[in-house]
C-alpha positions as CSV (number, residue, x, y, z in Angstrom):
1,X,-15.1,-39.6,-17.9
2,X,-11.9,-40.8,-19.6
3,X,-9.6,-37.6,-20.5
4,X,-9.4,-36.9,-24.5
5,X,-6.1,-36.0,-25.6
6,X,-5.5,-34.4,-29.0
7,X,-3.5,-36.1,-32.0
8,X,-0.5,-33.5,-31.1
9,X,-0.5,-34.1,-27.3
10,X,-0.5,-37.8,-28.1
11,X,2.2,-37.7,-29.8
12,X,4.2,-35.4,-27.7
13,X,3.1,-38.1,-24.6
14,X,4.9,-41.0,-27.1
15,X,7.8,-39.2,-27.8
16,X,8.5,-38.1,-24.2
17,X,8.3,-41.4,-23.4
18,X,10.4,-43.1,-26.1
19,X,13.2,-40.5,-25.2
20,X,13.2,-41.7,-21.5
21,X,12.7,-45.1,-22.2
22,X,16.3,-44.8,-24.5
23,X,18.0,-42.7,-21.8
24,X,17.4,-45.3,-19.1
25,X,18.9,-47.9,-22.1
26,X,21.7,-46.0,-22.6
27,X,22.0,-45.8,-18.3
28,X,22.1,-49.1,-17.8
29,X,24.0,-50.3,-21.7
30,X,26.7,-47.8,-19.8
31,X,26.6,-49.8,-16.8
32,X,27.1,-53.3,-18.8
33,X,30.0,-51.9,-20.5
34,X,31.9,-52.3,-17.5
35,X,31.8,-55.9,-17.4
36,X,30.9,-57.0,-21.1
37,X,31.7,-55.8,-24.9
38,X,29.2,-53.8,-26.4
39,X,29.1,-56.6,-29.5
40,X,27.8,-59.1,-26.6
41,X,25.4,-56.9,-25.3
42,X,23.6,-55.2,-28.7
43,X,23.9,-59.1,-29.9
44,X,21.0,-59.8,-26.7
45,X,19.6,-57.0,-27.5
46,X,19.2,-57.0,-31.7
47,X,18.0,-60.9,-30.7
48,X,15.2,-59.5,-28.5
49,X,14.3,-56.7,-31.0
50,X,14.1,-59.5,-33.7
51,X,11.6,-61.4,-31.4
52,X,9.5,-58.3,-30.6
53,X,9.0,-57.6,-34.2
54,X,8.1,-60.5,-35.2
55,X,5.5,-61.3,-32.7
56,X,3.6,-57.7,-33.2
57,X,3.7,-58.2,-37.0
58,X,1.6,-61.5,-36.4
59,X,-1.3,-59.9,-34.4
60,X,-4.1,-59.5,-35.9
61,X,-4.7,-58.9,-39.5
62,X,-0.4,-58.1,-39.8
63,X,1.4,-60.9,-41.6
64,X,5.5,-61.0,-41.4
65,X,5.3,-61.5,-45.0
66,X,3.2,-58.6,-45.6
67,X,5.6,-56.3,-43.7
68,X,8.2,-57.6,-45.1
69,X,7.6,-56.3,-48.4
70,X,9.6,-53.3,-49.6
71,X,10.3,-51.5,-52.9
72,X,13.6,-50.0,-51.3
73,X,15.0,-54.2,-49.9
74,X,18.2,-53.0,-50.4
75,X,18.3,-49.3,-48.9
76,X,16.4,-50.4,-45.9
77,X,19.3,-53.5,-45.4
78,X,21.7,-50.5,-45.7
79,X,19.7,-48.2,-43.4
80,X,20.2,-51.4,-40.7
81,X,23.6,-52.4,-41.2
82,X,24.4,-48.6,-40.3
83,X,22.4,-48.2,-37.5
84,X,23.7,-51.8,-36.0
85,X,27.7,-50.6,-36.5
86,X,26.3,-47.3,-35.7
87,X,25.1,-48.4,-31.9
88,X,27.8,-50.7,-31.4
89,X,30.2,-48.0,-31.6
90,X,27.9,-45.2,-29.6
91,X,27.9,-47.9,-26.5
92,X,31.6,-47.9,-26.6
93,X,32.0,-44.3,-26.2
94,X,29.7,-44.4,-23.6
95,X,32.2,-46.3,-21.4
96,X,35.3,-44.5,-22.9
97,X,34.3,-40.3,-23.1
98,X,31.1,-41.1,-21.1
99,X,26.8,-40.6,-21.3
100,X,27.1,-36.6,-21.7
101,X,29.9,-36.0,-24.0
102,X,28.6,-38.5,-26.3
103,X,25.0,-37.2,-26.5
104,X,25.8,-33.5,-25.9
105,X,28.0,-34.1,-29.6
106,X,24.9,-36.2,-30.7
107,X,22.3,-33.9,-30.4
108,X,24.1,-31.8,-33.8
109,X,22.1,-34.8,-35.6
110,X,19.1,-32.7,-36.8
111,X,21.7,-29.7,-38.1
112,X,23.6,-32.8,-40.1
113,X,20.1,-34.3,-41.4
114,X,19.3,-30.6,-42.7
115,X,22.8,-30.4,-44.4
116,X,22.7,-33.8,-45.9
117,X,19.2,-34.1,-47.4
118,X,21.0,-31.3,-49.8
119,X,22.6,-33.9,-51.0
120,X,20.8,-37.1,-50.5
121,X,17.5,-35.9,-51.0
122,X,17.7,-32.8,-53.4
123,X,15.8,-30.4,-50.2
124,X,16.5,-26.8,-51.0
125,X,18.2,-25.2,-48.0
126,X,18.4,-21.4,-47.3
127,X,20.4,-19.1,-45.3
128,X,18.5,-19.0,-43.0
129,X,18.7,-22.6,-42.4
130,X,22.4,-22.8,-43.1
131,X,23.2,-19.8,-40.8
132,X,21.5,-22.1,-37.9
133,X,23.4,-25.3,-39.2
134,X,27.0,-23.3,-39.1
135,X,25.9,-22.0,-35.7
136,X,25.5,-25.8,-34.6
137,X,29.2,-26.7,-35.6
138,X,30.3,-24.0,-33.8
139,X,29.1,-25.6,-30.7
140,X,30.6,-28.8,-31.7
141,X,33.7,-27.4,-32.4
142,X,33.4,-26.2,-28.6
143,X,32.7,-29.4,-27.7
144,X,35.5,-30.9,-29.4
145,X,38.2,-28.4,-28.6
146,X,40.3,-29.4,-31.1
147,X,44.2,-27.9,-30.7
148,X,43.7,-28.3,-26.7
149,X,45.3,-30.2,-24.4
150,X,42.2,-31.7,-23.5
151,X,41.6,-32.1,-27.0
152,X,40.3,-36.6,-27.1
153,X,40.2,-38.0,-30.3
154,X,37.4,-40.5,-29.2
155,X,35.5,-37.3,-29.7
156,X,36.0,-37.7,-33.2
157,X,34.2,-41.0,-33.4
158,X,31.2,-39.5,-31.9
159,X,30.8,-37.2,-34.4
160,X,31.4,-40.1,-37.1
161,X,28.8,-41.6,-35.2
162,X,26.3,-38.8,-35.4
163,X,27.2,-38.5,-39.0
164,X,25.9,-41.9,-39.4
165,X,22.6,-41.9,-37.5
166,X,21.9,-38.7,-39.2
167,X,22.2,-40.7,-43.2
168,X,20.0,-43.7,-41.3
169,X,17.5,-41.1,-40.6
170,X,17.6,-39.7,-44.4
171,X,17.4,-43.0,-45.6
172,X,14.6,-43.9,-43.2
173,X,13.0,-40.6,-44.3
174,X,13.4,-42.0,-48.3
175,X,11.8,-45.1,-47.7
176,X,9.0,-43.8,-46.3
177,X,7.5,-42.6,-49.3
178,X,6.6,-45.5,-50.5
179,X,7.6,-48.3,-46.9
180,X,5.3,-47.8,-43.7
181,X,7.0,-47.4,-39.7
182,X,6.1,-51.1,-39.4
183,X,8.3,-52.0,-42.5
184,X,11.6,-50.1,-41.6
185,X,11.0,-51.6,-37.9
186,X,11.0,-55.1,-39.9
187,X,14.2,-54.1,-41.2
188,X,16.0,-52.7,-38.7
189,X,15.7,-55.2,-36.2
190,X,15.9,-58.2,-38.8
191,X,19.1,-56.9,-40.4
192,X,20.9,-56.1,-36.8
193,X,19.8,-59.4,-35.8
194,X,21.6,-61.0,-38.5
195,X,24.8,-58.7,-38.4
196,X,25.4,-59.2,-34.8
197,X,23.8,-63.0,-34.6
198,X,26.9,-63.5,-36.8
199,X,30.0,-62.3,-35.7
200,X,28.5,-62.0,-31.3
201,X,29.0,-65.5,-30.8
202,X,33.2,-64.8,-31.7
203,X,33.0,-62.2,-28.7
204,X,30.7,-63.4,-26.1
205,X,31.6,-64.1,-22.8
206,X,29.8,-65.7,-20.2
207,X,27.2,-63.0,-18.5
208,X,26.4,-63.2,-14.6
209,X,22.8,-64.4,-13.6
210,X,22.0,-61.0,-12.2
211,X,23.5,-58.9,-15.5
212,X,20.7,-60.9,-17.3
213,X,18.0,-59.4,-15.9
214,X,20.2,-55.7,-16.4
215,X,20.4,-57.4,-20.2
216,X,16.8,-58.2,-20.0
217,X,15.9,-54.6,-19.1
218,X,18.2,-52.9,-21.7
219,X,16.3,-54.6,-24.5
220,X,12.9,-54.1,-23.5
221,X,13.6,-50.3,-22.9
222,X,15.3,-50.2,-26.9
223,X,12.4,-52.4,-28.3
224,X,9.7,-49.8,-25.9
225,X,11.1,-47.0,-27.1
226,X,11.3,-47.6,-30.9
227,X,7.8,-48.7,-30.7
228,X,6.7,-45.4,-28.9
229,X,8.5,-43.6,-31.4
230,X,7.2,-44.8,-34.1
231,X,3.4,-43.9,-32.7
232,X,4.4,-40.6,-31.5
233,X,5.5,-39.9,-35.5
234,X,2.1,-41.8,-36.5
235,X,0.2,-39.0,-34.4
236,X,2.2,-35.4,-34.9
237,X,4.2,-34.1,-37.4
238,X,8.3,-34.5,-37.3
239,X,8.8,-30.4,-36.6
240,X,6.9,-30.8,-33.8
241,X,8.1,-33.4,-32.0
242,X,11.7,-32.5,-32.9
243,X,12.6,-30.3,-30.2
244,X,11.5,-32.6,-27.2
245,X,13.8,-35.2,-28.5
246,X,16.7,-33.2,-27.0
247,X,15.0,-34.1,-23.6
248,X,17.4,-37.1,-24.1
249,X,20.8,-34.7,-23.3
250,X,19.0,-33.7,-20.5
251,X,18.2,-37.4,-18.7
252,X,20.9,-39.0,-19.9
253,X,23.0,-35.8,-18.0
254,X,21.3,-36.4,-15.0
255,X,21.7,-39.8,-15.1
256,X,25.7,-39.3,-15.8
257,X,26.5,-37.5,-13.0
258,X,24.1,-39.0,-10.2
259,X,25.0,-42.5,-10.7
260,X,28.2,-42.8,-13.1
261,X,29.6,-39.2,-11.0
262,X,30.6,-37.8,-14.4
263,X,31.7,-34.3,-14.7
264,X,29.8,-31.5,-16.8
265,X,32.5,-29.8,-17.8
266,X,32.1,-26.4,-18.6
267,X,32.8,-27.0,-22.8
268,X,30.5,-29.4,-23.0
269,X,28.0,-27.4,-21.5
270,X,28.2,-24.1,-23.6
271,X,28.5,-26.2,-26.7
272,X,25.7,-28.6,-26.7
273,X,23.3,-25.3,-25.5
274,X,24.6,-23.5,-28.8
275,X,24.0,-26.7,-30.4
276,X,20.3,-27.4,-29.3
277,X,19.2,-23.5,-30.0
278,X,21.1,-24.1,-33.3
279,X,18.2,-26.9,-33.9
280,X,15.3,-24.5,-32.5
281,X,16.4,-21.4,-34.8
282,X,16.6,-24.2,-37.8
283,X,13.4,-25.6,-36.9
284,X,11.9,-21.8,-36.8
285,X,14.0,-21.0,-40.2
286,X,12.0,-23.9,-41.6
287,X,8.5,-22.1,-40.2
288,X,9.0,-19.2,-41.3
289,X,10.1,-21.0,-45.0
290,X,7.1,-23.0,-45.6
291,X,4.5,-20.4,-44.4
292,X,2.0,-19.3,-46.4
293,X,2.2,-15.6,-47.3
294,X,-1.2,-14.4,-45.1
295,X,0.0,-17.0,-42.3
296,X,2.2,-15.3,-39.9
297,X,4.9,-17.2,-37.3
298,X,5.4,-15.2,-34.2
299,X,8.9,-15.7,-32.4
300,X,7.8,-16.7,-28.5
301,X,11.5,-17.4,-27.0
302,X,12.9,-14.6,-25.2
303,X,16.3,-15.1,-25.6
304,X,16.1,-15.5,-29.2
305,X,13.8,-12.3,-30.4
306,X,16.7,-10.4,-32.3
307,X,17.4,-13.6,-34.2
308,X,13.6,-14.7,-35.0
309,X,13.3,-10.9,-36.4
310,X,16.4,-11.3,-38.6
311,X,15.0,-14.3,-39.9
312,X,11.7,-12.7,-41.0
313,X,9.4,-13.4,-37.7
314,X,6.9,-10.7,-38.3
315,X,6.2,-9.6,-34.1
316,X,6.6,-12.1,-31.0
317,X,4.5,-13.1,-28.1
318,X,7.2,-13.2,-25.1
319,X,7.3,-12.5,-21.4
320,X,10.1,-9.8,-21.8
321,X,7.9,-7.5,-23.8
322,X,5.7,-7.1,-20.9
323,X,8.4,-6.9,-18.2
324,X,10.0,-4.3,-20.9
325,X,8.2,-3.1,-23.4
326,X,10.0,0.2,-24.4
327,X,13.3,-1.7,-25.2
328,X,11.6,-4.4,-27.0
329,X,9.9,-1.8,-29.0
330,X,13.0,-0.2,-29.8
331,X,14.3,-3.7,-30.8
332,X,12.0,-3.9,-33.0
333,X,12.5,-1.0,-35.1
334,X,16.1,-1.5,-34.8
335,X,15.9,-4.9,-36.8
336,X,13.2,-3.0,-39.3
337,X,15.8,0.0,-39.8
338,X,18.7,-2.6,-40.0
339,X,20.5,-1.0,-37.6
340,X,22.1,-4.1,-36.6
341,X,24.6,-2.2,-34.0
342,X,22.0,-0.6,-32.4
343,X,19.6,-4.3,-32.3
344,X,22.7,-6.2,-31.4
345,X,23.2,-3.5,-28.2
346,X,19.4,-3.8,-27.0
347,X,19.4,-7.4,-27.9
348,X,22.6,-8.0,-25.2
349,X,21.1,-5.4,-22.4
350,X,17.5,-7.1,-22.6
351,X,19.5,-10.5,-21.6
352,X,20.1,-10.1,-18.1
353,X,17.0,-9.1,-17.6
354,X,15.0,-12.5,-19.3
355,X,17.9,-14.0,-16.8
356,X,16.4,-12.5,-13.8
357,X,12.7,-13.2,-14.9
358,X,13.1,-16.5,-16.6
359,X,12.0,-18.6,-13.8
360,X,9.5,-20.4,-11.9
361,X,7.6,-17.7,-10.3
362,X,8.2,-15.4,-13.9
363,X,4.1,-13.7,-13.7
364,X,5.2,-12.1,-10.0
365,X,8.8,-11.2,-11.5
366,X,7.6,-9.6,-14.4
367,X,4.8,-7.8,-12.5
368,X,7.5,-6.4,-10.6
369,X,9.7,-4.6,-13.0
370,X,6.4,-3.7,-14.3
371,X,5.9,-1.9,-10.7
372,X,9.8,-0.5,-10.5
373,X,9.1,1.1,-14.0
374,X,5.4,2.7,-12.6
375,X,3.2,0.8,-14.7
376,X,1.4,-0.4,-12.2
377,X,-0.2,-4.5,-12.6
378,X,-0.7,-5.6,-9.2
379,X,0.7,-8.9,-7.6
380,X,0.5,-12.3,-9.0
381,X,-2.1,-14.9,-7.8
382,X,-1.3,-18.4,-6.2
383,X,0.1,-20.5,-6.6
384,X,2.8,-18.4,-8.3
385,X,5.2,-17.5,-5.5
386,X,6.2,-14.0,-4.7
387,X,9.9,-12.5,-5.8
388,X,12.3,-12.9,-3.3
389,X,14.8,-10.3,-2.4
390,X,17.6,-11.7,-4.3
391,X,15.6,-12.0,-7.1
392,X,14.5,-8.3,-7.0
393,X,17.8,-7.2,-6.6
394,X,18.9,-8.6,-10.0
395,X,15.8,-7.6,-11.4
396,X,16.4,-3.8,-10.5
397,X,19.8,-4.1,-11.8
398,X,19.0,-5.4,-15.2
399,X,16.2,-2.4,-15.5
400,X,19.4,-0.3,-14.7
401,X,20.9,-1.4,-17.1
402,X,18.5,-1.0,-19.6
403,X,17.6,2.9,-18.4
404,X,14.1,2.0,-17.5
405,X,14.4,3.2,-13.7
C-alpha cells in the first residue's frame, strides 16, 4: 500500500527539499561567479524562471491571464524588482565574503521580518518577541565584528541584503490577502525577467559550452525550489515550517568548505548559532502569545528551559529532566520564585551535562547518569548504542558538578 503522509509532514517534505534544491543553486551560482557576472548569470536564470511560469500557468484549467490578475499590480512589481537587485547582489557576495558568511548573516531574516511588520504591517510585537529579536543582532554584530581588524565592509552589504529579502517577504506576506502563491510567482519571475532581460545583454559575455549546462542546472534548481516552496506553504502553516528553513546554513556550510575549502571561522560560527536560537525563542515567544488561555505550550529544548520558563512556558518535556531531575526541579522553582541568580546558576551547571548527553546514543546516556545517581532504569535497547568510556567520563563530571553524585 502507498504510504499516507499528513498535510504537516508534507509540507515539511516540500520545504526540506526547496531548501536543498537553493543550496545546491547557490553551490554551483558560487562556482559560475568565477568565470561570469552575476547580471549574466541571474539574466539565464530570471529567462528560465519566466518560461517555467508561464508554461505551469497554462495547464489545465490556469490561464496566464487569469494569474496575472492582481489588486496589489504595483506592490507585487515592487516586491520583484527587490528580490531581482536583491539576488544579484547576494551572488556577488558569494564570490567576494563567500557561501557561509553570507547566509550565516542571512539567516537574521525572520528576526528583521518580526521587527518590520511593526512597521509595515501594524503586528503588535512583545517583549518577549523583541528580547529574541535584540538577541539576534547580537549575533550579527558577532558576525560582523565591527571595530576589528578583520572587520569587511562587504559584510555590510549582506546585511542590506537581508534587510531587503526580509521587506520582499512582508510584501509577499501583504499581497496574500487578497493574491494567491501562483500570482506572486507570476510576478516575481515576470518582473526579474524584464529587469535583467534589459540591462544583461550590456554585460554578457560569451559562456563556455560546458558552463551551460552548470547554467542550465542553476535555473532549474531556483525555478524547483520556488515551486516546492510554495507547496510546502500550501500544506503547513509558516511557524512550522520556519525553523527547517535554517537547514539552508547548514548545506550551504558543508558545501563551502568541501568543495570551495572555505574556512568556518570561529565568529561566524557563535554568531549565526545565537542567531538561529534567536529565531526558535521568537518562534516559541510567538506560541506562547497566540495560545489560548486552557492551551498550554511546553518548552522541549534542553538548552533553552530557563529561557522558555521566563517567557511563560508553563513545564517542559526534555531529556535533561530525566537524566536530572532534582536540578531541573529546582530550576523550576527558581524561575517561579524569580530568583533569577539562583535559575541563572542551575541553568549554566545543567549545560555541560545536556553536552555530554545530547547525542546520538542520548536513551543509553541518560540511563546512565540515571544509574550513577542510584535510580536505577536499566540499559537501553538496540539499536541505540552503549556509552562509551569517554562519554561516561564527561557524564560523571557534569553530575559532579551539579552535586548529584
Amino acid at each position: 500500500m502507498p504510504t499516507k503522509f499528513s498535510s504537516n509532514t508534507k509540507g515539511i517534505i516540500f520545504i526540506v527539499s526547496a531548501i536543498f534544491c537553493l543550496s545546491l543553486m547557490d553551490g554551483f551560482t558560487r562556482y559560475l561567479t568565477d568565470y561570469y557576472n552575476v547580471i549574466t548569470i541571474n539574466m539565464f536564470r530570471y529567462f528560465f524562471l519566466f518560461l517555467f511560469v508561464i508554461s505551469i500557468n497554462g495547464i489545465g484549467n490556469k490561464s496566464v491571464i487569469i494569474v496575472s490578475k492582481s489588486k496589489y499590480k504595483k506592490i507585487q512589481i515592487i516586491r520583484g524588482t527587490i528580490l531581482a537587485i536583491e539576488m544579484c547582489f547576494a551572488h556577488y557576495l558569494f564570490f567576494k565574503i563567500g557561501l557561509i558568511e553570507t547566509h550565516a548573516i542571512f539567516a537574521s531574516c525572520p528576526l528583521i521580518v518580526a521587527a518590520l511588520s511593526v512597521f509595515f504591517l501594524g503586528e503588535k510585537v512583545g517583549w518577549r518577541r523583541w528580547c529574541a529579536i535584540l538577541v539576534g543582532f547580537l549575533g550579527i554584530l558577532i558576525m560582523l565584528r565591527p571595530g576589528s581588524k578583520v572587520f569587511d565592509p562587504l559584510s555590510l552589504i549582506a546585511l542590506v541584503c537581508a534587510f531587503a529579502f526580509a521587506i520582499y517577504q512582508i510584501l509577499t506576506r501583504y499581497v496574500s490577502s487578497e493574491d494567491s502563491p501562483d500570482t506572486s510567482l507570476f510576478y516575481t519571475g515576470i518582473t526579474g525577467f524584464v529587469i535583467l532581460g534589459s540591462i544583461g545583454p550590456f554585460f554578457y559575455t560569451s559562456i563556455e559550452n560546458l558552463h551551460w549546462l552548470w547554467l542550465l542546472v542553476v535555473c532549474m534548481l531556483g525555478a524547483g525550489g520556488h515551486f516546492l516552496m510554495i507547496n510546502a506553504f500550501k500544506h503547513s502553516e509558516a511557524s512550522l515550517l520556519q525553523p527547517f528553513t535554517y537547514l539552508q546554513l547548514v548545506f550551504v556550510s558543508i558545501i563551502g568548505v568541501l568543495i570551495f575549502k572555505e574556512k568556518l571561522e570561529t565568529e561566524v560560527l557563535i554568531g549565526a548559532i545565537i542567531v538561529i536560537l534567536a529565531g526558535d525563542m521568537k518562534l516559541f515567544a510567538d506560541l506562547i502569545r497566540r495560545a489560548k488561555p486552557e492551551n498550554m505550550i511546553f518548552s522541549a529544548v534542553d538548552a533553552l528551559l530557563y529561557s522558555s520558563y521566563q517567557l511563560g512556558a508553563p513545564g517542559s518535556i526534555a531529556a535533561i529532566l530525566t537524566a536530572a531531575p532534582g536540578p531541573s526541579v529546582k530550576l523550576w522553582n527558581a524561575v517561579i520564585a524569580e530568583d533569577w541568580n539562583e535559575a541563572k546558576d542551575l541553568h549554566e551547571r545543567l549545560m555541560p551535562l545536556w553536552d555530554a548527553i545530547g547525542l546520538d546514543n542520548m536513551p543509553s546516556l541518560c540511563k546512565y547518569a540515571q544509574n550513577l545517581q542510584g535510580l536505577e532504569s536499566g540499559f537501553a535497547r538496540r539499536p541505540t548504542a552503549p556509552a562509551t568510556d569517554d562519554q561516561k567520563k564527561l557524564v560523571k563530571n557534569a553530575l559532579t558538578n551539579l552535586n548529584l553524585i
